[in-house]
C-alpha positions as CSV (number, residue, x, y, z in Angstrom):
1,X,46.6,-30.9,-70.1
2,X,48.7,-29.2,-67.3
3,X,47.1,-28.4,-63.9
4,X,44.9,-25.8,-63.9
5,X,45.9,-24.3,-60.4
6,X,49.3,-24.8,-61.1
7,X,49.4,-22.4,-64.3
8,X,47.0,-20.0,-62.2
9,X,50.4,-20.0,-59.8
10,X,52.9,-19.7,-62.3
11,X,50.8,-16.8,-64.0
12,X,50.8,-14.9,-60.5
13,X,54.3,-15.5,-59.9
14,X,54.8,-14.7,-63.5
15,X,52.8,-11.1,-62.8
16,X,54.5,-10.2,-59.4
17,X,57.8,-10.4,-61.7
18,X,57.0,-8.4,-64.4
19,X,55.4,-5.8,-61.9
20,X,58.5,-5.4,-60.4
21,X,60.4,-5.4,-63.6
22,X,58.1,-2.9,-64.7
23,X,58.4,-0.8,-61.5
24,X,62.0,-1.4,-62.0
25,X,62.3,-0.3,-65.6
26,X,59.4,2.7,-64.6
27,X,61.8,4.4,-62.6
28,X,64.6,4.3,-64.0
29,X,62.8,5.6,-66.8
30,X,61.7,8.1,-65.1
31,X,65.3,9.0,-64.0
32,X,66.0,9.3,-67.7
33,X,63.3,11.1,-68.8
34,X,64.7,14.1,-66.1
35,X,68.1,14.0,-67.5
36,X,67.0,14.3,-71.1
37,X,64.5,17.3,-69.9
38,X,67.9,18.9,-68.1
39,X,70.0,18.1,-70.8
40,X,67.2,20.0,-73.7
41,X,67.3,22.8,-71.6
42,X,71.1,23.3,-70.7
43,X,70.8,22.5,-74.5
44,X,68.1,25.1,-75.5
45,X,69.7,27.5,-73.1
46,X,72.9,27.4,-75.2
47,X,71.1,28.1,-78.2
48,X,69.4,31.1,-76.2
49,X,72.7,32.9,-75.2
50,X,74.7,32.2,-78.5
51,X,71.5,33.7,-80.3
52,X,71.3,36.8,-77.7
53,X,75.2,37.5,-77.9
54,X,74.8,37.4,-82.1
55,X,72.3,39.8,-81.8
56,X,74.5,41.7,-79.7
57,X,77.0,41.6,-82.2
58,X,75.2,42.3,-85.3
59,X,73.0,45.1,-83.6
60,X,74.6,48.8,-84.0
61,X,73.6,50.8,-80.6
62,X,74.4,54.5,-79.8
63,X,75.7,55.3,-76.6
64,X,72.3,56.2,-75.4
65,X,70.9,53.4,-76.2
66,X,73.4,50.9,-74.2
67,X,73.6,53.4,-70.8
68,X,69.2,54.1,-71.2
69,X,68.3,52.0,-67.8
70,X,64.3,51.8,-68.7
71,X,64.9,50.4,-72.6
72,X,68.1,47.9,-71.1
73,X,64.8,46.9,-68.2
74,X,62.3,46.3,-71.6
75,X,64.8,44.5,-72.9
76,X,65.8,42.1,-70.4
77,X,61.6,41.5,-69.5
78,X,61.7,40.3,-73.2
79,X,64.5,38.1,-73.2
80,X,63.2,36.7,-69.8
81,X,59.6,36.2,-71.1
82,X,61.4,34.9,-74.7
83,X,63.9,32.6,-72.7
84,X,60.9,31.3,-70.3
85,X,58.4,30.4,-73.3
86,X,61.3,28.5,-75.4
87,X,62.2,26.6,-72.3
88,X,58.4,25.6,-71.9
89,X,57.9,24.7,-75.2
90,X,61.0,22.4,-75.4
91,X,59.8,20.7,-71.7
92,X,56.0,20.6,-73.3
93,X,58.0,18.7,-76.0
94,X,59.8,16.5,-74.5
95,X,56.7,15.4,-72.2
96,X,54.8,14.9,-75.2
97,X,57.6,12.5,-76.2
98,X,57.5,11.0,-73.0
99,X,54.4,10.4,-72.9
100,X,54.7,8.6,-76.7
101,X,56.8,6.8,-75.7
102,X,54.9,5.5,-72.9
103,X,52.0,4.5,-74.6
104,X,54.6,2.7,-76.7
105,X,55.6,0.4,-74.0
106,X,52.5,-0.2,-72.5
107,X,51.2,-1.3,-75.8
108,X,54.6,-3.7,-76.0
109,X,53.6,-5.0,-72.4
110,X,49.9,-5.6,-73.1
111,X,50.6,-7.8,-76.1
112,X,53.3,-9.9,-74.4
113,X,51.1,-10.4,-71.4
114,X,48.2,-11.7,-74.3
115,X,50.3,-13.8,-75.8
116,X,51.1,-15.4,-72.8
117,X,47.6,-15.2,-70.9
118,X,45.9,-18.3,-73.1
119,X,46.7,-21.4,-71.3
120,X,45.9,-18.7,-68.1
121,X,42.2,-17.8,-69.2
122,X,41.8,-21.5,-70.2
123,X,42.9,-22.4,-66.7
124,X,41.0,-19.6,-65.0
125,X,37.9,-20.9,-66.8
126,X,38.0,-24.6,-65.6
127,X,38.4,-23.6,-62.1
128,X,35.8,-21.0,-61.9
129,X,33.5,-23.8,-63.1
130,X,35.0,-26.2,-61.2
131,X,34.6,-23.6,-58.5
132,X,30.6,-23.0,-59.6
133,X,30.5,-26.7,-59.6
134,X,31.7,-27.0,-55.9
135,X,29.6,-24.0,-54.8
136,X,26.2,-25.4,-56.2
137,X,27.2,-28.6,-54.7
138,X,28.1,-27.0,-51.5
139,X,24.4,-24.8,-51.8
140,X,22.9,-27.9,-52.6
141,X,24.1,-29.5,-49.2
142,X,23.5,-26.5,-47.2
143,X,20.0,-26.1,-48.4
144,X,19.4,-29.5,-47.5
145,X,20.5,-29.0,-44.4
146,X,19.1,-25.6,-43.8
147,X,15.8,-27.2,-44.8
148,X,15.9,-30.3,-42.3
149,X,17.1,-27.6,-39.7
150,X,14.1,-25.8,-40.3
151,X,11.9,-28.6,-40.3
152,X,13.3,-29.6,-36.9
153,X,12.8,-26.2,-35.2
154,X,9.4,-25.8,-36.8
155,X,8.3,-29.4,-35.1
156,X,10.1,-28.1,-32.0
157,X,8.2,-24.6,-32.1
158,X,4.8,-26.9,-33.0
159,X,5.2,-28.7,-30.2
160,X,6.6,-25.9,-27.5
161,X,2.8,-23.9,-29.0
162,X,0.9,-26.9,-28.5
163,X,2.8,-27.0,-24.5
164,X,2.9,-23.7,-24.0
165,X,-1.3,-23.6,-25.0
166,X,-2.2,-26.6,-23.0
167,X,-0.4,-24.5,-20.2
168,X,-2.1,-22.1,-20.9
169,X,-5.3,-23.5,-20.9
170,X,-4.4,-25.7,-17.1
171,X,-3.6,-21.8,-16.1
172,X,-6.9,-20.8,-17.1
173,X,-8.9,-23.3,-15.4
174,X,-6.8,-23.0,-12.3
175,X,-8.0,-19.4,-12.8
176,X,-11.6,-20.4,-13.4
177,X,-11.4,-22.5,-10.3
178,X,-10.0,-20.4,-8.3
179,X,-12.5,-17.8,-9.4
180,X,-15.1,-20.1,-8.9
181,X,-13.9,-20.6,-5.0
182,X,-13.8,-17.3,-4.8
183,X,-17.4,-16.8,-5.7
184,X,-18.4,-19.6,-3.4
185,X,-17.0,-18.1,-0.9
186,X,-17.8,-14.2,-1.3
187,X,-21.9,-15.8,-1.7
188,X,-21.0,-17.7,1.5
189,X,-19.9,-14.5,3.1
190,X,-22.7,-12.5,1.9
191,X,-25.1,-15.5,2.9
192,X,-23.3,-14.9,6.3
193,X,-23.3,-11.6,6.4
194,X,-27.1,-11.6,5.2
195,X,-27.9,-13.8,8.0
196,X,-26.1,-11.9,11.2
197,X,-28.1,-9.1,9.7
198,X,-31.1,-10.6,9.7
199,X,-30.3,-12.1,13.4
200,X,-29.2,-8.5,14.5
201,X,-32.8,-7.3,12.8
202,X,-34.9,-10.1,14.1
203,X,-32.9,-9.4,17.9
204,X,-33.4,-6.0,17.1
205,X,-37.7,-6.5,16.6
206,X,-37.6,-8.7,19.6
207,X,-35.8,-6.2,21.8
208,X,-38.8,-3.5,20.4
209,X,-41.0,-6.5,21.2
210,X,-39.8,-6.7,24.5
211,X,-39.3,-3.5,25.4
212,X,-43.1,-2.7,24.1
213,X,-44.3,-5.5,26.1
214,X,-42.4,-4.1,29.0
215,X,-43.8,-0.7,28.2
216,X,-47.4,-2.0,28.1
217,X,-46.6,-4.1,31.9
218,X,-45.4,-0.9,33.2
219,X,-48.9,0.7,31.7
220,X,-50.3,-1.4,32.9
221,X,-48.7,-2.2,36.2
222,X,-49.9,1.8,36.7
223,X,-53.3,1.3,35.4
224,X,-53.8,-1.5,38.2
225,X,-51.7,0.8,40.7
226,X,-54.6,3.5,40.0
227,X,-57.4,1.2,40.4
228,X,-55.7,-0.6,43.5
229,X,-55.1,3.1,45.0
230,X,-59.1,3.9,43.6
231,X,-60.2,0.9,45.6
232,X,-58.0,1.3,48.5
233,X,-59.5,5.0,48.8
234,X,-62.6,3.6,48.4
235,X,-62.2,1.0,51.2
236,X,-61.1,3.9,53.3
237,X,-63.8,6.1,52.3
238,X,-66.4,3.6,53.6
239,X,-64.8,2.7,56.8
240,X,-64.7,6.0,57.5
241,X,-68.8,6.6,56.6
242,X,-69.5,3.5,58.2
243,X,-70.1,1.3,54.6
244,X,-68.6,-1.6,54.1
245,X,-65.2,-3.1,55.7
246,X,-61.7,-3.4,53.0
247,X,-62.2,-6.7,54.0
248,X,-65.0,-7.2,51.4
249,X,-62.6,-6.3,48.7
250,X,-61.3,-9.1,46.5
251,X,-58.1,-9.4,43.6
252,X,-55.9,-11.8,42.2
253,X,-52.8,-11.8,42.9
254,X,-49.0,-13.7,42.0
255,X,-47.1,-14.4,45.8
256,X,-43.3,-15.1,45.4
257,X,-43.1,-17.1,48.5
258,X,-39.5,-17.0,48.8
259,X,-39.4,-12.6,48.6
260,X,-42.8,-12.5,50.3
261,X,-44.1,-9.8,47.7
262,X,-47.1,-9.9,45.8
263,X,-47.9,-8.7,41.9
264,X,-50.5,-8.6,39.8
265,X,-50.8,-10.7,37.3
266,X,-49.2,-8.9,34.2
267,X,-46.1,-7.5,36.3
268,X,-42.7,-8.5,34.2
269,X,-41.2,-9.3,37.5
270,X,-43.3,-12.9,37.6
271,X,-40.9,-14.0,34.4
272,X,-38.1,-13.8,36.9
273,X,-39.8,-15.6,39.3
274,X,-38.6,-19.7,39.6
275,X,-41.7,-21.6,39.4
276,X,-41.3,-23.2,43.0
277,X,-41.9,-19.5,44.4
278,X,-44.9,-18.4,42.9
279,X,-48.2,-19.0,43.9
280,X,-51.6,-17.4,43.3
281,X,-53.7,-16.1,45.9
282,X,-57.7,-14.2,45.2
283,X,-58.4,-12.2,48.2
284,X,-57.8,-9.3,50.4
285,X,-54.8,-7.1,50.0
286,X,-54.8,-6.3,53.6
287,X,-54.8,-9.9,54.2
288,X,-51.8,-10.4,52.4
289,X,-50.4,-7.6,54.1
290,X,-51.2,-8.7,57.5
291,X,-49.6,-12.4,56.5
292,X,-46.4,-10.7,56.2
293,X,-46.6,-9.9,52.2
294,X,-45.1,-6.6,50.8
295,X,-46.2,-5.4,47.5
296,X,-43.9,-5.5,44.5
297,X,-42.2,-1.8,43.8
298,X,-42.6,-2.4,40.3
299,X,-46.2,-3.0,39.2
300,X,-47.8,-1.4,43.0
301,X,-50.7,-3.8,43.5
């Protein structure tokens, strides 16, 4: 059996003649087919004036009839539209011809070309299943590769979602951590913050405690100012009525030996005192006085 691509070939080659040969023969035909149309109608046109000029002939006009301008117009519309159909008729004729004769040669070149075209389908036939042969093959191998490809990127995507969620998951307890810190340190904060406001408060309560305390001295600092002035008045009542001398009168009292002042015993300015200057005396104010003593400013003993 001859090669089956190689009668393919010769087939196409075959084809590309014949369609120029028949492109060829097509219009030259058609070059024909125009002179045979020109020729029927110099032909029928022949036929039309040797007709009209034996009418002439054989038709006995008056002299009216031949000079009348609107019958000779009539008549020449008719022979117009008379001349016009039978030159129609004989071109509708010969395309109908034509167009026989056509179908003729088509016909002619459609059972040469099947004559012909056996070893061609034959040869067609083996290669388009050699061809179906070499495609599923070629399928086959693509889909084998296709489905190892797949395989591969599916393991790849397996493994970047099992990287990507263990990423994820470090992320989130970095995040939890940090979070965590963050806690710590906001409860350390507000631990801090809790405790310099309970230091302000409790410095706060002692300064009210203090200055309560020093409210109370200064009370009563006064208090023992009053009685001290009450007594003194006294003393100086009785001296002047002849009683008893301010001498007799006896207190307690806090010396600072260094300021040479004396306090009673509640006066706040004993805290400031150092220990080395202060001294307790019982006795007569005017005593002290006369020892070189001053009393304090503060409490007025």
């Amino acid at each position: 059996m001859r090669n089956p691509f190689i009668v393919i070939k010769e087939e196409h080659e075959q084809r590309k003649l014949e369609n120029e040969q028949y492109a060829l023969e097509d219009s030259r035909r058609l070059l024909e087919e125009e002179d045979r149309i020109k020729k029927a109608i110099e032909e029928e046109e022949n036929n039309i004036e040797e007709q009209r000029k034996e009418k002439e002939e054989s038709e006995d006009k008056n002299f009216f009839d031949k000079i009348n301008p609107i019958k000779k117009s009539k008549e020449k519309k008719e022979e117009k539209r008379i001349h016009d159909e039978r030159i129609d008729n004989v071109v509708e004729g010969m395309k109908k011809q034509f167009a026989l004769e056509r179908q003729e040669i088509r016909l002619n070149r459609q059972r040469l070309k099947a004559e012909r075209q056996g070893d061609y389908k034959k040869s067609v036939a083996i290669v388009v299943v050699s061809s179906l042969v070499l495609l599923i093959a070629i399928i086959t191998t693509l889909t084998i590769i296709g489905v190892n490809i797949y395989q591969e990127n599916e393991r790849e995507r397996q493994e970047a979602l099992i990287a990507q969620r263990e990423n994820q998951e470090a992320q989130d307890r970095i995040k939890q951590e940090q979070e965590s810190l963050r806690r710590e340190e906001e409860q350390k904060k507000q631990a801090e913050l809790l405790a310099a406001q309970q230091a302000e408060a409790e410095k706060k309560a002692e300064e009210a405690r203090q200055a309560e305390a020093a409210r109370q001295a200064e009370l009563q600092a006064a208090q023992h100012a009053e009685a001290a002035r009450q007594a003194e008045a006294a003393n100086h009542a009785a001296a002047e009525s002849g009683g008893t001398s301010e001498t007799g009168v006896s207190s307690s009292y806090v010396l600072n030996t260094k300021s040479k002042k004396f306090h009673w015993a509640d006066c706040k300015e004993i805290r400031k005192m150092s220990e080395k200057n202060k001294k307790s005396y019982s006795g007569n104010r005017q005593d002290l006085i006369r020892q070189g003593y001053e009393p304090c400013g503060t409490c007025h003993p």
